[in-house]
C-alpha positions in Angstrom: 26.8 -17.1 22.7 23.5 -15.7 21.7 21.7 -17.0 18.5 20.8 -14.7 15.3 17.9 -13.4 14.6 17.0 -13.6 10.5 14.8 -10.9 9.1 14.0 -13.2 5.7 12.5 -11.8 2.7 9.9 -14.3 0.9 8.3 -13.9 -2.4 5.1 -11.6 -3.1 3.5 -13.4 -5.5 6.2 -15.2 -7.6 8.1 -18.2 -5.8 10.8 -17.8 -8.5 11.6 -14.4 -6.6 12.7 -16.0 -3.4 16.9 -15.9 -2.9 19.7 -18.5 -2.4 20.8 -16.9 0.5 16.9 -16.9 1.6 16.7 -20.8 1.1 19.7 -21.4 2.8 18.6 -19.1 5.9 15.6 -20.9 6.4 17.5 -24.1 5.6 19.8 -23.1 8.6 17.7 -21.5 11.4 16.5 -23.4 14.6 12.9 -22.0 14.1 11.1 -19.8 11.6 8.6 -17.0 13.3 5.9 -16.6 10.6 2.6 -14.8 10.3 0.5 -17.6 9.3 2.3 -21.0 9.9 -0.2 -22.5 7.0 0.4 -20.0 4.7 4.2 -20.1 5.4 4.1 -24.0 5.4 3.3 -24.2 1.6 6.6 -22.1 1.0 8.4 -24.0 2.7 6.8 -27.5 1.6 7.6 -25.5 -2.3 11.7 -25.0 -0.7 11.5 -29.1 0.7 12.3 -27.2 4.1 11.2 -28.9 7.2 11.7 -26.5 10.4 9.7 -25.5 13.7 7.2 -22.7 12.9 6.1 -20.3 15.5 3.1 -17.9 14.7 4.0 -14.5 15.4 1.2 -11.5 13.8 0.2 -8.6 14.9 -1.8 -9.9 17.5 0.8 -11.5 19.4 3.5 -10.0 18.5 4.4 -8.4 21.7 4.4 -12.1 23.8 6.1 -13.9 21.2 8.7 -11.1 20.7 10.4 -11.4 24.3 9.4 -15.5 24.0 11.9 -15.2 20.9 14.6 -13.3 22.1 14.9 -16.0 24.8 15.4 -18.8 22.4 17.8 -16.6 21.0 19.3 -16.1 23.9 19.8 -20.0 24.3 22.0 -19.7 21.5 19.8 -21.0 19.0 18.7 -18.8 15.1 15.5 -17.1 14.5 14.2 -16.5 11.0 11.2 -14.2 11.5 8.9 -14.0 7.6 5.8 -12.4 6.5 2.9 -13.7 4.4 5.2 -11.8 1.6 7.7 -9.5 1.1 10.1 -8.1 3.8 9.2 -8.3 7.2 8.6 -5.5 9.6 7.5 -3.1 6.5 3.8 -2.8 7.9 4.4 -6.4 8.5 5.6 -7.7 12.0 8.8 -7.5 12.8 9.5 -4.1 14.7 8.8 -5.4 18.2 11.5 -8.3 17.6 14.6 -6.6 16.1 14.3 -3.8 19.2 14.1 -6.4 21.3 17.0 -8.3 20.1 18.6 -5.3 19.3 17.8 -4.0 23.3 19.8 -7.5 24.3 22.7 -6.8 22.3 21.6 -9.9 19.5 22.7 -9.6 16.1 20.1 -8.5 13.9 21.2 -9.8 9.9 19.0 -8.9 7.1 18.5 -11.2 4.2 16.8 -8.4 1.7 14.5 -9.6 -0.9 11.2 -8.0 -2.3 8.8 -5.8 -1.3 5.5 -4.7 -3.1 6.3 -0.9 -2.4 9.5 -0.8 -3.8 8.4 -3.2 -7.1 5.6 -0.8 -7.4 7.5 2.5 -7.0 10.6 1.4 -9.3 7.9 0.2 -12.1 5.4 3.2 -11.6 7.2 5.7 -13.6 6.7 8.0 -10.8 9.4 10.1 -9.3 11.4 7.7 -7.4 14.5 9.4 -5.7 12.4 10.4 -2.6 8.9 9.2 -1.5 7.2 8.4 1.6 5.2 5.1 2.2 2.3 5.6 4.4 1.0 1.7 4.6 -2.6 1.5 4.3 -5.1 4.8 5.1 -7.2 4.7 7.1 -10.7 3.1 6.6 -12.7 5.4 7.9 -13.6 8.7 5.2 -13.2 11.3 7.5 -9.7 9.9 9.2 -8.3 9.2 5.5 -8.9 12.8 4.3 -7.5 14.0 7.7 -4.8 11.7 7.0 -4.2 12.9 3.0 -4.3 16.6 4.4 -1.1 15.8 6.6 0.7 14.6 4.0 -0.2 16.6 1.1 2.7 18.9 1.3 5.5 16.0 1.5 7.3 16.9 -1.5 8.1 13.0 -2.5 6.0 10.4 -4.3 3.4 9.5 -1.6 3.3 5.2 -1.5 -0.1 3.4 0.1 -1.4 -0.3 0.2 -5.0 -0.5 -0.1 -7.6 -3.0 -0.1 -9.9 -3.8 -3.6 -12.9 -3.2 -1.9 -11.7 0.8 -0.2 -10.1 1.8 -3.6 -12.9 3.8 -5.3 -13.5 5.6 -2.3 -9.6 6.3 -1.5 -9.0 7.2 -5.0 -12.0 9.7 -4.8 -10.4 11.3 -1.4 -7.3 11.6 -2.6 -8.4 13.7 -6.0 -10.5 16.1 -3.9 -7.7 16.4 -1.0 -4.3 16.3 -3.0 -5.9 17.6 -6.7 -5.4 16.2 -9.9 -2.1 14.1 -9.6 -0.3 11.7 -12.1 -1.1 8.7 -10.0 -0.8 4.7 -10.7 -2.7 1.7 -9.2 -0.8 -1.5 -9.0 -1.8 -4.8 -8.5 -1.1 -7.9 -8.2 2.4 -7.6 -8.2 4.7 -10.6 -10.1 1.5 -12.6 -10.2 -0.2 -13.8 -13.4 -2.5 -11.1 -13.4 -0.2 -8.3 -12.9 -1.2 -4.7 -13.7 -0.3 -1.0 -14.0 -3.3 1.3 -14.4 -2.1 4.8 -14.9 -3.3 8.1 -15.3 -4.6 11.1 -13.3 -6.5 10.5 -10.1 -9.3 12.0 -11.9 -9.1 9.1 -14.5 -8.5 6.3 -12.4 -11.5 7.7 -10.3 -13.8 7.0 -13.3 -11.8 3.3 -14.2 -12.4 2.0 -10.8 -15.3 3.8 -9.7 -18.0 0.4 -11.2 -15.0 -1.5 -10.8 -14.1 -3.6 -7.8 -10.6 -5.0 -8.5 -8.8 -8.3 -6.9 -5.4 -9.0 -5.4 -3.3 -6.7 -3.4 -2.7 -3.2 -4.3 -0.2 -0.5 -4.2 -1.3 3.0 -4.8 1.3 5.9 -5.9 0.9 9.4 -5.9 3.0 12.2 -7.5 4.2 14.8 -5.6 3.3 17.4 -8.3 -0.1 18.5 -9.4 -2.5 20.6 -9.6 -3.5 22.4 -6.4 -6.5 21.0 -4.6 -9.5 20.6 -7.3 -11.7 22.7 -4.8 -13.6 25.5 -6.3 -16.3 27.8 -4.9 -18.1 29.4 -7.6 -21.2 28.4 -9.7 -19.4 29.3 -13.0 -16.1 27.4 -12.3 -18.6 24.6 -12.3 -20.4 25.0 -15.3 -16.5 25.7 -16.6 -15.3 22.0 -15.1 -18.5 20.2 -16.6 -18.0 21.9 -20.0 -14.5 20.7 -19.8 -15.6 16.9 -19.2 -18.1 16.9 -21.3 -15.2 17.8 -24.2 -13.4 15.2 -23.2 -15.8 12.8 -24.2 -18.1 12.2 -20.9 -21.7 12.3 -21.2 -23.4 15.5 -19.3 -24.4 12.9 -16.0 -21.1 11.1 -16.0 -19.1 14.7 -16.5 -21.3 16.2 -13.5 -20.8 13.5 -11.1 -16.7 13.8 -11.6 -17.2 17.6 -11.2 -18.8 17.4 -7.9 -16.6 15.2 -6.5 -14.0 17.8 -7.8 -15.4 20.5 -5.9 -16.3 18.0 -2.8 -20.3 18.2 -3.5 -22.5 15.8 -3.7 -24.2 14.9 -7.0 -27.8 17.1 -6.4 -25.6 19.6 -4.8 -23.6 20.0 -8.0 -27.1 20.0 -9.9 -28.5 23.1 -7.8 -25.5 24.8 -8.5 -25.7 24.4 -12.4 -29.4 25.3 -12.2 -28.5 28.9 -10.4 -25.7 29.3 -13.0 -28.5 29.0 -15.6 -30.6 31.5 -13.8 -27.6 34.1 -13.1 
C-alpha cells in the first residue's frame, strides 16, 4: 500500500494560526518536504515535533518530486509545507501532487491560510470572483505587458509583490488599468499588520518616498476608470488643475499628472508650456 502525501498549510505570520489537524499531520508523517528545512525547523521546534526534513524549493523541485513519490510508494506519508501559507499556491507543490496523483497516491489537503485569501476577504474589495496572478513581473516593460492582458478580467485582480518593486508596480498599474479602488496589504497577522487603501492614484503618492517592509499583497478592483491616458495639452492642464484642488502643490500635482498620461516629468512640463502659448 502506498503512503499519503500531506499538502499542510502553516502559519503566515501568526503561529497561533496553525490547525489541530495540521499539528497532528506533521505529528504523523514519515517525513516533512519543506522549502527551507531551517526556516521550517523553528515551526516545528515551536509544535515540539521532531521528524525527517527534506528540502524541496523551486530549484529542486522537479528531482525531489519523483524522489518523493518513491518513498511514498514504500508505503511511507509525505507532508510537503511552504515557508507560509498553503503549498503549491506560487509555492512548490504542483510538481508533487501530479506526480502522485500520475501514480494513483492519495493526495489529502489539510487547508489552512493563505495571504491571498486573508488579503482579499479583509480588502473590502469585490470578493465573489478574482484572479490571483502571483507576483508581476520585475521587469517594466513585461509587467505593463502583463497588466494589459489582464486588464479586462472582470474580477478583483490579486498580486504578491516585493517592498522594494511596489512604487514602480503601483505606478504601472494606474497608467495601464486607470484609476482603480485598490488596497496594499502587508504584513499579514503579524505585529505590524496593515491595510492602506485608496485609489491607485493615492497609494501612488503614499508609497512613492516610501519603501515598505514585510510581504505584500496588492488588490485591484475590477471597476474603474478607463485607462488614465490622455492626448491633449488641455486635458493636462485640466488634470493638474484638478490635483492642485485637491490639495497638491503645483510640482507634486504635475508629476502624478504625467504619470497619468504615461509622460515623463519635463515631458508633462513642455506640454503645459504650449498650453500657455495656445
Amino acid at each position: 500500500m502506498a503512503g499519503k502525501l500531506y499538502l499542510v498549510a502553516t502559519p503566515i505570520g501568526n503561529l497561533g494560526d496553525i490547525t489541530h489537524r495540521a499539528v497532528e499531520t506533521l505529528s504523523a508523517v514519515d517525513v516533512i518536504a519543506c522549502e527551507d528545512t531551517r526556516h521550517s525547523q523553528k515551526l516545528l521546534n515551536h509544535l515540539c515535533i521532531t521528524k525527517k526534513l527534506i528540502s524541496y524549493h523551486e530549484h529542486n523541485e522537479e528531482a525531489r518530486s519523483t524522489e518523493l513519490v518513491g518513498v511514498l510508494q514504500e508505503g511511507k506519508s509525505v507532508a510537503v509545507i511552504s515557508d507560509a501559507g498553503t503549498p503549491g499556491i506560487n509555492d512548490p507543490g504542483y510538481r508533487i501532487v501530479r506526480k502522485a496523483i500520475e501514480n494513483e497516491i492519495d493526495v489529502v489537503p489539510i487547508p489552512g491560510a493563505s495571504a491571498l485569501v486573508v488579503a482579499l476577504s479583509s480588502s473590502g474589495l469585490p470578493s465573489d470572483s478574482y484572479f490571483f496572478g502571483g507576483f508581476l513581473p520585475a521587469k517594466k516593460g513585461e509587467r505593463r505587458r502583463r497588466l494589459a492582458e489582464l486588464a479586462s478580467i472582470p474580477g478583483t485582480l490579486v498580486f504578491y509583490e516585493a517592498p522594494h518593486r511596489l512604487s514602480a508596480a503601483l505606478s504601472d498599474c494606474l497608467e495601464v488599468l486607470g484609476d482603480r479602488e485598490a488596497v496594499v496589504a502587508r504584513e499579514l497577522t503579524k505585529m505590524h499588520e496593515e491595510f492602506s487603501r485608496g485609489t491607485l492614484s493615492q497609494l501612488v503618492l503614499r508609497f512613492e518616498l516610501v519603501t515598505p517592509k514585510g510581504e505584500i499583497v496588492l488588490l485591484i478592483d475590477r471597476t474603474g476608470s478607463e485607462p488614465a491616458v490622455r492626448t491633449t495639452s488641455s486635458d493636462l492642464v485640466t488634470r493638474v488643475s484638478e490635483l492642485e484642488s485637491s490639495g497638491l502643490d503645483r510640482k507634486a500635482a504635475l508629476k502624478l499628472a504625467a504619470k497619468e498620461f504615461g509622460l515623463s516629468r519635463s515631458e508633462a512640463y513642455r506640454e503645459l508650456q504650449n498650453a500657455k502659448k495656445s
